[in-house]
C-alpha positions as CSV (number, residue, x, y, z in Angstrom):
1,X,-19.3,-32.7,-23.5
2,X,-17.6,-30.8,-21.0
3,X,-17.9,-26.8,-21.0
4,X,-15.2,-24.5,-19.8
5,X,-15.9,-21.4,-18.5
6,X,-14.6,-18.3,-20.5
7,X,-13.8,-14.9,-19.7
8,X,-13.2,-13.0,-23.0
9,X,-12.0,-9.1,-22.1
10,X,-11.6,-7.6,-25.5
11,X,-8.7,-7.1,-27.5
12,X,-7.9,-3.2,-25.2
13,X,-5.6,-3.8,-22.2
14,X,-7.0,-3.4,-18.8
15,X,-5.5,-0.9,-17.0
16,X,-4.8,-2.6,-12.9
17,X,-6.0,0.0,-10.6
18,X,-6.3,3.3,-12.7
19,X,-6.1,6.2,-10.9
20,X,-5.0,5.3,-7.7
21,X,-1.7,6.6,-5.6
22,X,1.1,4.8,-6.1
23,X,4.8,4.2,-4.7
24,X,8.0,2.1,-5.5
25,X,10.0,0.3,-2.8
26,X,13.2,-1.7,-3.0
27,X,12.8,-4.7,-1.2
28,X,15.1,-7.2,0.9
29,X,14.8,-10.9,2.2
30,X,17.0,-10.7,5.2
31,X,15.6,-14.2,6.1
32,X,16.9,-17.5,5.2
33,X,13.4,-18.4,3.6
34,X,11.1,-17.4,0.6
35,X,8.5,-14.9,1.3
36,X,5.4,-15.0,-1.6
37,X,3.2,-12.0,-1.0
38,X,-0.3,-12.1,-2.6
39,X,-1.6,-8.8,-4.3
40,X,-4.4,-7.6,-1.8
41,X,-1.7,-8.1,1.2
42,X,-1.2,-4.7,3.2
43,X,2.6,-4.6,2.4
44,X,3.2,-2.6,5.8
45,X,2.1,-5.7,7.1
46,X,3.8,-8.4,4.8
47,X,6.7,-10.9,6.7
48,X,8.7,-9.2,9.2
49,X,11.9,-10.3,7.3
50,X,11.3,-8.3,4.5
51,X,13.3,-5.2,4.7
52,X,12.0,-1.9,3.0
53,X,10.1,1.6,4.1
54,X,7.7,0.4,5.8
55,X,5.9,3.7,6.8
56,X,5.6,4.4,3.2
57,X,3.6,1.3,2.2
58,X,1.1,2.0,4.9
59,X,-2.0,1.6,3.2
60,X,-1.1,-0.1,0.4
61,X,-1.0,-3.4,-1.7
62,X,0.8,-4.7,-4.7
63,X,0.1,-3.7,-8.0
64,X,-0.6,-6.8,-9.3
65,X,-3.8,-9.1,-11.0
66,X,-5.8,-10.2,-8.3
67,X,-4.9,-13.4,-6.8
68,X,-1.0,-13.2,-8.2
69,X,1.6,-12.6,-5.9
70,X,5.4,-11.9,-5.9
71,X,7.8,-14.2,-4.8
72,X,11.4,-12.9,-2.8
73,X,14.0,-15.3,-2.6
74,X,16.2,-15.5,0.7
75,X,19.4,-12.8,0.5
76,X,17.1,-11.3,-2.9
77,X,16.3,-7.7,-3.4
78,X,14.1,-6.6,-5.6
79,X,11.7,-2.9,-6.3
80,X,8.3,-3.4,-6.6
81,X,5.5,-0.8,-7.1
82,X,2.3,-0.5,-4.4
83,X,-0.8,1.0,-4.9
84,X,-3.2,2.1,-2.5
85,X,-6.3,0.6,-1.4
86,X,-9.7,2.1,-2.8
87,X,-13.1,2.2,-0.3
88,X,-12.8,3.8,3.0
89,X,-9.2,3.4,4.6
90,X,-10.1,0.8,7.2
91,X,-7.5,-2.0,7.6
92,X,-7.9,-4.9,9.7
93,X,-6.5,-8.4,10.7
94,X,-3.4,-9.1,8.5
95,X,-0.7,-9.1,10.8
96,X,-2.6,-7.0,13.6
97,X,-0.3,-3.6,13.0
98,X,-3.1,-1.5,11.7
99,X,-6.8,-2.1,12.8
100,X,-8.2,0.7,12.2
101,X,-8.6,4.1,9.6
102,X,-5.5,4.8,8.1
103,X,-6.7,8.5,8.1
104,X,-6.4,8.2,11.9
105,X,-2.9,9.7,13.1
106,X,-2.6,7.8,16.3
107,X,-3.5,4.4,14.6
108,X,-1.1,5.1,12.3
109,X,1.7,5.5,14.7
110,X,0.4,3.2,17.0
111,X,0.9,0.9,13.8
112,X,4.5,1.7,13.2
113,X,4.7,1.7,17.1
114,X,4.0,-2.1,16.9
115,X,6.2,-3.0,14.1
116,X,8.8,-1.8,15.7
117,X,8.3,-3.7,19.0
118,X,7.9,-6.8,16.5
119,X,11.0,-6.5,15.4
120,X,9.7,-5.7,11.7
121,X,12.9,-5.0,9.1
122,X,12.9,-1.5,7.7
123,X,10.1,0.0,10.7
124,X,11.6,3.4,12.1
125,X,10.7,5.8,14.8
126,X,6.7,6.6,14.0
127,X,6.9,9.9,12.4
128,X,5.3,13.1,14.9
129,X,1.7,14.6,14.0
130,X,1.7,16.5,10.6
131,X,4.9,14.8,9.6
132,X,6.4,15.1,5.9
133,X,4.8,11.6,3.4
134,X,6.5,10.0,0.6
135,X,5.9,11.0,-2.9
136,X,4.2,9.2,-5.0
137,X,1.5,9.7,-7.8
138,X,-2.1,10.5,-6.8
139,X,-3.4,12.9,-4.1
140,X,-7.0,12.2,-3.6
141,X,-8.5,10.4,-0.2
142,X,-8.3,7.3,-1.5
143,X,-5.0,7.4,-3.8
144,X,-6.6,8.4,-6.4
145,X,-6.0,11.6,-8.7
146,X,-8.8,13.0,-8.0
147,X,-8.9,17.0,-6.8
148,X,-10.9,16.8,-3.3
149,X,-8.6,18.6,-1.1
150,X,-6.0,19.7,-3.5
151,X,-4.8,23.6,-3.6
152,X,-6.8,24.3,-6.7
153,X,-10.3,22.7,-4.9
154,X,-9.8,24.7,-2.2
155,X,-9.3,27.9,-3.8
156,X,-12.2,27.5,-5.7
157,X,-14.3,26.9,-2.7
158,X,-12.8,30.0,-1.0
159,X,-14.1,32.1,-4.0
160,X,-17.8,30.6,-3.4
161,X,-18.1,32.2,-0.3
């Protein structure tokens, strides 16, 4: 007899990546080929014939199941929605654009820098120090909603002193 392995998860639904800062991008495939994109891809990163914001995505994946991925079809656009990465904000390998902290201005632009020098769709000028960010849904360190470094945190700490 043969046994197959089971995962049973309850009958609640599993939230993907609770809590965690997220953004929407409309996507194009200017190429004349397919592009599939697994979920823990850093999207800044993704095929250079994808078209989009790229400077927005920085640090960020798909919002997906693990080990899913989307599919664009040649001449297709499509919006998808990003999350960001949890742990410490190191990226590395991927397409070689970010190796590094994404907390780190100069690595950030240095990033964007080389995307553009690739010929990445959608990369623009890297934005200067202190620059404006996209909105999206989450503020804490990691994406997350957390309130380390919001207004509220740090008038609270100004009152302990």
């Amino acid at each position: 007899m043969t046994f197959r392995q089971q995962y049973l998860y309850g009958d609640d639904p599993i939230e993907l990546n609770a809590g965690r800062r997220t953004v929407k991008v409309t996507v194009s495939n200017t190429g004349d080929r397919a592009v599939q994109v697994g979920s823990h891809y850093h999207f800044f990163e993704v095929n250079s014939a994808l078209s989009f914001d790229r400077e927005a995505t920085l640090g960020t994946h798909l919002n997906i199941a693990a080990g899913t991925s989307v599919r664009f079809e040649p001449g297709g656009t499509r919006e998808v929605e990003l999350c960001a990465y949890a742990g410490t904000g190191r990226l590395t390998g991927f397409s070689g654009l970010l190796n590094g902290s994404l907390a780190s201005h100069p690595a950030r632009v240095e990033a964007v820098r080389k995307a553009i020098e690739r010929g990445f769709q959608g990369a623009q000028t890297p934005p200067a120090a202190g620059g404006s960010k996209p909105e999206s849904k989450g503020s804490g360190k990691d994406g997350s909603k957390g309130t380390k470094g919001s207004k509220a945190a740090k008038d609270k700490k100004k009152g302990s002193r």
